[in-house]
N, C-alpha and C positions, 0 to 999 in steps of 0.2 A: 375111772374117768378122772382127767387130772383139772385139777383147782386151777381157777386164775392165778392163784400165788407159784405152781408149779411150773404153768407157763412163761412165766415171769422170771424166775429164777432157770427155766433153760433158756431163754432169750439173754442172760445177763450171761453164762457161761462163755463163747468167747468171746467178748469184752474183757475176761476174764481172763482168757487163756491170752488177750493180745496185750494186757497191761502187760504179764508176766515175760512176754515176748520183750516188748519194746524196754523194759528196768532192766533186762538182758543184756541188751543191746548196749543202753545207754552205760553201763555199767563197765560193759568193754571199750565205749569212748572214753569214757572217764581215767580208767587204765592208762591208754593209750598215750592222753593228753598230757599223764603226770610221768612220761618216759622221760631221761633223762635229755635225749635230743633236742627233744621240743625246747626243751627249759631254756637252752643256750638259743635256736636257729630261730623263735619268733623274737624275741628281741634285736637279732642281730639282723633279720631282714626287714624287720619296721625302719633298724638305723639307717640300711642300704638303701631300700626303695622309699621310705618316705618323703624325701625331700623333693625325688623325681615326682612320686605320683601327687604331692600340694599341688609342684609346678604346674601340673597339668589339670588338674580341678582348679585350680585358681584360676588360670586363664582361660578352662572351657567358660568359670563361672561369671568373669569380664569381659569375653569374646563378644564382638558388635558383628554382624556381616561386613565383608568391607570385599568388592570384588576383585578376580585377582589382576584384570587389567589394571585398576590403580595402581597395584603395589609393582607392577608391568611399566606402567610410564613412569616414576620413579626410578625403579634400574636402571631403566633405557637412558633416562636424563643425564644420572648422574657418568653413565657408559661414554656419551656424550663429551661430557666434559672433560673424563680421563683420555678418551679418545683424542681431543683437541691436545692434550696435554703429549702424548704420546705422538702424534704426527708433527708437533714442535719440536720435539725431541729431548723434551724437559723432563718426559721419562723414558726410559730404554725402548726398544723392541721388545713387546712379548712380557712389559713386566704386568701386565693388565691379566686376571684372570677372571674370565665370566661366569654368572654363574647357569646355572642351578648346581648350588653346590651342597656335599653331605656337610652338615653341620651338625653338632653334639645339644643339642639345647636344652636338653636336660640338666647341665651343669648350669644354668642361670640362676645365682643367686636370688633372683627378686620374681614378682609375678609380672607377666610380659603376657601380654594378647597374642593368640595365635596369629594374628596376620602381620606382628610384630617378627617375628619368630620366621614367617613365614620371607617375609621383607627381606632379612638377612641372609637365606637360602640363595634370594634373587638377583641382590647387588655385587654386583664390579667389585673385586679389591684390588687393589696394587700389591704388587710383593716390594714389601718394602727394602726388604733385604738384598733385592738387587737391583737397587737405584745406583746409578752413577755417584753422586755423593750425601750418600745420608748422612743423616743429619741427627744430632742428639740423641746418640745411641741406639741408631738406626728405627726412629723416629720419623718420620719422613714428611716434609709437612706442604701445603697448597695454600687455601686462602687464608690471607691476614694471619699467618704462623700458626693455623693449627693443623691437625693431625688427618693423615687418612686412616680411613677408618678400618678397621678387618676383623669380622666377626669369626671369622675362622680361627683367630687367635682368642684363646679362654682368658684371656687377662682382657682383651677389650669387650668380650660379653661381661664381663665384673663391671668394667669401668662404667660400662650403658645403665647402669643401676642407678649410680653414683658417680652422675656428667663430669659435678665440680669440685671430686673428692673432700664435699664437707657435709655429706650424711644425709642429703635430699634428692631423692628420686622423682620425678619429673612423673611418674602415674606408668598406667601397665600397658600404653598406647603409643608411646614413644617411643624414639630411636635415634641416636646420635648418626647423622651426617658426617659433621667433622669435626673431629676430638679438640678439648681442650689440649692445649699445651701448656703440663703444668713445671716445665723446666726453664722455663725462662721467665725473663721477666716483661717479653712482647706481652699485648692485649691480641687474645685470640676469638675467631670470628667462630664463634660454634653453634651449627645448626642443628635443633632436636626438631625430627618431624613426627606430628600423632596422626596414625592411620586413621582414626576415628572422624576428624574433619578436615584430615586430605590439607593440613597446615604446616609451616615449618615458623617455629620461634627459632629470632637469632638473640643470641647472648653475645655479648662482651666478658669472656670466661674470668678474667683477672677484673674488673671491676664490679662482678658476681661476687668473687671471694672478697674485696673489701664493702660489701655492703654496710656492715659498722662505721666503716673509715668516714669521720664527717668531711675529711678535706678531700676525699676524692668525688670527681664531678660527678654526676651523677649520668646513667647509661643514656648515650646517644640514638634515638629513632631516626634522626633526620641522616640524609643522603649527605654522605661530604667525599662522596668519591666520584663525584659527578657524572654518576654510570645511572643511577637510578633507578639502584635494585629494588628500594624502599618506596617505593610509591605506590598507593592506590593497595594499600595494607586492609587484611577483612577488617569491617567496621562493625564489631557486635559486642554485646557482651561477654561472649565465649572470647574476642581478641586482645581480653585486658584482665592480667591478674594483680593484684597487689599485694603487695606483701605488707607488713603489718607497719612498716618505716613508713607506708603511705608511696612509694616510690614506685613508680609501674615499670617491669622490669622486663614485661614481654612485649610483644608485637607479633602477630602471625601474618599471615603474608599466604597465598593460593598458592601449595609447594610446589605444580606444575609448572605454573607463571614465572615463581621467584626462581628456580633452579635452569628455565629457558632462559631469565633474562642474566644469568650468572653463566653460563656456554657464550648468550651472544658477547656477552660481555669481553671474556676472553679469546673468542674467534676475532671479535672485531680490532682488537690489540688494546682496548680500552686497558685493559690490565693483562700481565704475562704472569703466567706460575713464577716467573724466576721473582717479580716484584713482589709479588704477593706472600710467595713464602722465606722469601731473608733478605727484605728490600737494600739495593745496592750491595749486597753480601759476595757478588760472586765474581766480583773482580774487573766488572762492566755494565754502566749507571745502566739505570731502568730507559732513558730514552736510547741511549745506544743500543740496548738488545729492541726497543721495537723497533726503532732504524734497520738494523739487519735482516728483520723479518720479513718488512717490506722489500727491501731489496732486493730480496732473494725470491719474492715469488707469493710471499703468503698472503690471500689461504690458496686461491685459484691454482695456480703451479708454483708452488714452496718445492725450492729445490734442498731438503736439511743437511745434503752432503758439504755443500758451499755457505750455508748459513753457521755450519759450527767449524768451517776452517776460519770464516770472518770472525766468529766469535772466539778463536782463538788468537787469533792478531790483535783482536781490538783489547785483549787482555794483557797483552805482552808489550800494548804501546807502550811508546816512551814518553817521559815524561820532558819536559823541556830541558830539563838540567843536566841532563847527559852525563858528562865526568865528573860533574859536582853534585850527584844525587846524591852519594854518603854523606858529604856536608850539607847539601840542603834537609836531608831526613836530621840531622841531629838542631838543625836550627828550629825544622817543625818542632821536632820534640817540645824542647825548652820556649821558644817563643810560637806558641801554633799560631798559625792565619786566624782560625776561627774562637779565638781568645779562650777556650777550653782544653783542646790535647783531648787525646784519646784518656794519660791519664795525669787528671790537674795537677795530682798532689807533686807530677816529679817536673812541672815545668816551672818556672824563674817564677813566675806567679803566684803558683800554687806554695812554694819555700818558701817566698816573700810574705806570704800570709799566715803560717804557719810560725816565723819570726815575729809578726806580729801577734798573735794569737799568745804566743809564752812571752812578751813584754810584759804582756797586760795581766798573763798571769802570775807575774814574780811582781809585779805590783800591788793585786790581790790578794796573794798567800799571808797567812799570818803563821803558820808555821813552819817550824825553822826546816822543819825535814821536806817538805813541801818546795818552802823556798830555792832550797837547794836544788831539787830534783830536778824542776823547771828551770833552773838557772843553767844545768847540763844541755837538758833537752833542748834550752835555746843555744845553744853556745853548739852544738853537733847540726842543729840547723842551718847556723851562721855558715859554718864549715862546708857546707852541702850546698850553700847558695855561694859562696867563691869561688869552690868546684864546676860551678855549671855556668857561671861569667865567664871562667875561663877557655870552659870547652865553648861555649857562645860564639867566645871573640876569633877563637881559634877555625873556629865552621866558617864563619864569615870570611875570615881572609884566606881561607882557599877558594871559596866561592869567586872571591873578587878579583883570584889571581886564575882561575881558571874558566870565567865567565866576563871578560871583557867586556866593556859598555852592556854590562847585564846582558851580555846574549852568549849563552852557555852551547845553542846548536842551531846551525842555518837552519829555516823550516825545512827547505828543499832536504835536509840531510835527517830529518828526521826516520827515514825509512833503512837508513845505514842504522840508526838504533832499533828502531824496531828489529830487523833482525837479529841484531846483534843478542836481544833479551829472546829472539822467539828459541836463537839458535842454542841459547844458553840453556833452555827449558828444556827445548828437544836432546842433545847431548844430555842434561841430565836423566832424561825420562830413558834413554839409551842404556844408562851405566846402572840402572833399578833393576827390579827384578823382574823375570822372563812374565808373558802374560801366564804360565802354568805355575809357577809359584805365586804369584799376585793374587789369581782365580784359589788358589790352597789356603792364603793365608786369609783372604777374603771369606773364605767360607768356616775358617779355626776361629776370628773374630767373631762373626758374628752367630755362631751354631748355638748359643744360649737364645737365641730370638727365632731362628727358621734353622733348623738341622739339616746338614751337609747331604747331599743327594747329588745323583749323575747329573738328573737335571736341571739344577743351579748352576754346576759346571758346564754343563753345555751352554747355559745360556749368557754366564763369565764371560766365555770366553768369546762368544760370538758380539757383546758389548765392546770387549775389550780389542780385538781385532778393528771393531768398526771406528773405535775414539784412535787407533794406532791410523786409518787410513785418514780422517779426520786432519792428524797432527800430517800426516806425507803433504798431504794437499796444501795446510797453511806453510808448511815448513819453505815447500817446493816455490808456494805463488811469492811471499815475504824475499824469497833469495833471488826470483828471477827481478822482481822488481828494483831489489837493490844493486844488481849486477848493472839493468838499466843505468840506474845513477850514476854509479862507477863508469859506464861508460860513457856520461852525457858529458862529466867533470873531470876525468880523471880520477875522483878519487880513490880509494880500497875499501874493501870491508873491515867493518873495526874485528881486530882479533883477538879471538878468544883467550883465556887466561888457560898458561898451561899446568898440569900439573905442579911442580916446581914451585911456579909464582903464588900460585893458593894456599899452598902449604907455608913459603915463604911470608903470605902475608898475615895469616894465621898465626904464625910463630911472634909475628911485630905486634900481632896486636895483645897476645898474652903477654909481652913484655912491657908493655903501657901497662897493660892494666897491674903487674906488677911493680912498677916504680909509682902508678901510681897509690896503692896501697902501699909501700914504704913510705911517701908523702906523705900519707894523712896519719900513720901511725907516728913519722916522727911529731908532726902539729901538736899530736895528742899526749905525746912524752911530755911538750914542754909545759903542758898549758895540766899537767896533774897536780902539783905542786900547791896548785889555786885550791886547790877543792878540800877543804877541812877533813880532818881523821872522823868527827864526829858524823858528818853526813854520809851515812849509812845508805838511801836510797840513790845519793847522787853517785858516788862511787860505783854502786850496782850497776848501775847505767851508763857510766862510761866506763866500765871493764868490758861488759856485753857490744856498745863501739868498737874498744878498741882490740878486742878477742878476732872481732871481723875484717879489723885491719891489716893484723898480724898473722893470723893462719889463712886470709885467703891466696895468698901469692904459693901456697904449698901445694894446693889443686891448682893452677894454669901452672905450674915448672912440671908436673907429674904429665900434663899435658905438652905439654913442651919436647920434655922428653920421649913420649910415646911419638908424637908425627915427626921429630929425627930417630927415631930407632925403622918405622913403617918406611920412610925416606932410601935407610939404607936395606933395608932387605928385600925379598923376591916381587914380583911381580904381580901376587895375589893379595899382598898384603899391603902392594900401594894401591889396586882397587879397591881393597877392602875401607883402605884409610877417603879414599876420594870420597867412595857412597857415604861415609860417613862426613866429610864434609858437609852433603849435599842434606843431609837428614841432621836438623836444629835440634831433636831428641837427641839424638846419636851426640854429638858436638857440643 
C-alpha cells in the first residue's frame, strides 16, 4: 500500500519531467539568441524602425477624436481659394493637385496627431514647379509673401516641426497653412491651424523671429487691410498664449470662418494673389490688375484669355517720355522723384553724404594712417560725385532737346509706343528658345525641387502654348489699334531697331564707357603725387581705385571685338550674338 509521501512524490514526477522539458527548450533559445545574426539585425532594426514606431505611439498617445468632415471643410476651403487663384489665372491650368494623396508620414521628424497627418493626405497642393514665374527658387508664394504649402514634399513635413526655423514647435495638433518665407526680408502672413479646436493662429513670421529685437513694434492683431479677416477672433483662454516677454503673440480666429472670409476676400478683388504675393512686383500696380479683372468679366463671366492679353499691354505701356526714356532712367537714377532711388548710395545724394560722412571723419582721425585713409576715400568720392553732375547735366539736355515744352509724346500717340515696346517684347520672345527647349531647360532647372517626368512636360507645354496665344492676342489688338492711329493722323509705326543699329549702339556705348575709364585713371595719375610714401593704407586704396580704372576698358575692347567679329561672320552666329543682346546675363 503506498504512503502519502509516495503519492506525493508520484504526483511531483512530471512537474518534473516538464521543468526538464521546458530548461530544454529554453536552453535552445538562449543558443539561438547568442547567433551571430541576431547580434548585428536587432540593433539594426531598432535603428530602422524606431523612429517610425515613437512616431506612431506618440501620436496614437496625443490623438483627440477630431471628425473627418472638419479636416473635410478645411481642404475644401483652402481648394477654394487655390481654385479662385487658378481661374484668375494667377496659377496655371492643372497646377492644383487634389487630394487624397499617399503621403510618407513616417518620415515626420517630430510627434504630429493623427488627424494632423491625416489633414495633410486631404489638402490641395500646388505644383510649385510649374508655376508661370516662380519665385525664389521655386518658392512660390500667395498671401502677404509667404509660401504654399506641400506636404508631399519631406523638407516641408521638416519645416511643419519648426514654422520659424528657430527650434519651436507649435505642439503635436498643428499644421502650417502657409509657410514662412524665410528668404526675404517681406513680413510673412503664416497661418498654423490645430485640429484640436478647429483654430488657425496667424503669425507675422519675421517679427516672430525678432522677438528680442526691442525696436521692432511689436505683432499687429488689428485689421489694417480693411478686408476684416481679424474680427470677432475666439475670446478664451485657449485664444491667448504669452510668451515670457509678456508679449501676446497669438490670436486664433474659427479656421472655417477665418479661411471663408480669406476666398471672399480674394473673389471679391478686395486683394489679388498678384498683390499679395510681390506687391507691385510684376510689372502692373495692384489697382491696374484689379481694373482688368473687372473688365473682363470677373467673377460672373471672366473671360482670362482677354484679361492676360490686357495684362500684357498694360505691362508694355509706355511711359511718357518716349525717346527720352534712356535719359529720363539715368536722371531717375541720380536724382529719384521719391528722394531715395532704388539704390541711395549711387544717387547725387546718397555721394553727397558719403563726402560728407569722410569730412567729418578726417576731422576726427587722430591717426596719421587713419587720416590718410579717409582722406583717399573722400577724395575717390569727390571724383564719383563730378562723375554723376556730369552725366546729370548731360541727361537733362537731351531730355530738353528731345522733349519740347516738356512734352516728350502727344497722349493721342501714346499707343504708337505702346506697340512699339509690346512689339519689342514679342520679336524678342520670337528670337528665344522654341517652347520644347524652354519646357527642357525648365524642367534641367528646376529637377533638384520636382524631378523631370512626361507629365510636367505635357503640362510645360500646354502653359507655354497657352502665354504664346496670350501674347498673339495682345500683339495682334496693340497693332490693329496703332494702325488705327496711323490712319486717323497720317503718322507710321515707330520702327524697330535693326540688327546693325543694336550692335552699332552697343559698340558706342562700350567705347564711353572706355574713355570714360581712361578719364578717371588719368585724374588719378595726377592727384598720386599728393599722397605721402608713408601712408600705407591710403596708397592700398587708391591702387585698388585705380586697378579698376586701368584694366576695366580691357573687358568692353574684348567685347568690342567679339560683336565685330559675330557682325562679320554667318548667320547663326548673328542670331546667336542678337539673343545675346536680348539676355543681360549673356551681355
Amino acid at each position: 500500500m503506498a504512503t502519502s509521501l509516495d503519492r506525493n512524490d508520484h504526483k511531483e514526477q512530471p512537474r518534473a519531467h516538464s521543468r526538464k522539458g521546458h530548461g530544454s527548450t529554453t536552453g535552445s533559445w538562449f543558443r539561438w539568441l547568442q547567433h551571430t545574426l541576431l547580434f548585428f539585425a536587432i540593433p539594426l532594426m531598432t535603428l530602422l524602425a524606431g523612429p517610425a514606431a515613437y512616431n506612431r505611439l506618440a501620436a496614437r498617445e496625443a490623438s483627440h477624436p477630431v471628425a473627418e468632415s472638419q479636416l473635410l471643410e478645411i481642404a475644401v476651403l483652402m481648394d477654394d481659394i487655390y481654385s479662385t487663384f487658378e481661374r484668375m489665372t494667377y496659377l496655371p491650368h492643372a497646377a492644383i493637385t487634389r487630394g487624397p494623396h499617399q503621403i510618407n508620414t513616417t518620415d515626420v521628424p517630430c510627434k504630429r496627431d493623427p488627424s494632423v497627418l491625416r489633414l495633410m493626405e486631404l489638402m490641395p497642393y500646388v505644383n510649385a514647379a510649374d508655376l508661370v514665374e516662380p519665385l525664389n527658387h521655386q518658392k512660390a508664394f500667395w498671401i502677404h509673401v509667404s509660401q504654399f504649402v506641400d506636404y508631399r514634399r519631406a523638407y516641408m513635413r521638416e519645416e511643419n516641426c519648426d514654422p520659424f526655423n528657430v527650434g519651436y514647435d507649435d505642439g503635436p495638433t498643428t499644421l502650417m497653412l502657409s509657410g514662412l518665407n524665410d528668404r526675404t526680408y517681406s513680413p510673412s502672413f503664416e497661418m498654423l491651424y490645430d485640429t484640436k479646436y478647429n483654430s488657425i493662429r496667424v503669425w507675422d513670421g519675421i517679427r516672430f523671429l525678432s522677438i528680442h529685437d526691442t525696436e521692432m513694434p511689436r505683432a499687429k492683431h488689428d485689421d489694417d487691410s480693411s478686408v476684416a479677416l481679424f474680427h470677432h477672433s475666439i475670446k478664451s483662454i485657449l485664444a491667448i498664449v504669452c510668451r515670457k516677454d509678456g508679449v501676446d503673440r497669438k490670436t486664433w480666429f474659427h479656421a472655417p470662418t477665418f479661411l471663408a472670409r480669406i476666398r471672399d476676400t480674394y473673389q471679391s478683388l478686395d486683394w489679388t494673389p498678384w498683390e499679395t504675393s510681390k506687391p507691385g512686383g510684376y510689372g502692373v500696380s495692384d489697382a491696374t490688375i484689379k481694373s482688368l479683372l473687372r473688365q473682363n468679366g470677373w467673377p460672373d463671366s471672366f473671360n482670362p484669355d482677354q484679361f492676360n492679353a490686357d495684362f500684357i499691354r498694360a505691362k508694355h505701356a509706355p511711359s511718357p517720355y518716349g525717346p527720352a526714356q534712356s535719359a529720363h532712367d539715368i536722371v531717375e537714377a541720380l536724382e529719384p522723384s521719391d528722394g531715395k532711388g532704388r539704390y541711395h548710395d549711387d544717387t547725387i545724394k546718397g555721394i553727397q553724404e558719403r563726402v560728407q560722412k569722410f569730412e567729418g571723419k578726417i576731422k576726427e582721425a587722430e591717426d596719421y594712417q587713419d587720416r590718410w585713409a579717409h582722406t583717399i576715400t573722400l577724395q575717390i568720392a569727390r571724383w564719383r560725385l563730378d562723375a554723376s553732375h556730369t552725366r546729370l547735366a548731360a541727361a537733362k539736355a537731351d531730355i530738353a532737346r528731345l522733349c519740347p515744352n516738356a512734352t516728350c509724346i502727344d497722349p493721342a500717340d501714346m499707343i504708337l509706343w505702346e506697340f512699339h515696346n509690346l512689339e519689342n517684347a514679342y520679336l524678342t520672345a520670337q528670337r528665344g528658345a522654341s517652347i520644347e527647349a524652354a519646357c527642357e531647360n525648365e524642367q534641367y532647372d528646376t529637377q533638384h525641387y520636382a524631378p523631370p517626368s512626361p507629365k510636367r512636360m505635357i503640362t510645360c507645354h500646354s502653359r507655354r502654348r497657352r502665354e504664346a496665344k496670350w501674347w498673339e492676342r495682345a500683339y495682334t489688338q496693340s497693332r490693329a489699334a496703332a494702325l488705327a492711329r496711323c490712319a486717323q493722323t497720317g503718322a507710321s509705326l515707330i520702327p524697330q531697331s535693326t540688327f546693325d543699329q543694336v550692335a552699332a549702339e552697343k559698340i558706342a556705348e562700350l567705347e564711353t564707357e572706355i574713355a570714360d575709364s581712361h578719364a578717371r585713371a588719368a585724374i588719378m595719375d595726377a592727384y598720386f603725387p599728393n599722397i605721402p610714401e608713408d601712408a600705407e593704407r591710403a596708397r592700398m586704396l587708391f591702387e585698388m581705385e585705380h586697378s579698376a580704372a586701368v584694366n576695366g576698358p580691357w573687358y568692353a575692347r574684348e567685347r568690342i571685338e567679339w560683336v565685330r567679329e559675330q557682325l562679320g561672320g554667318d548667320e547663326e552666329g548673328r542670331r546667336r550674338m542678337w539673343r545675346c543682346f536680348d539676355d543681360e546675363e549673356c551681355w
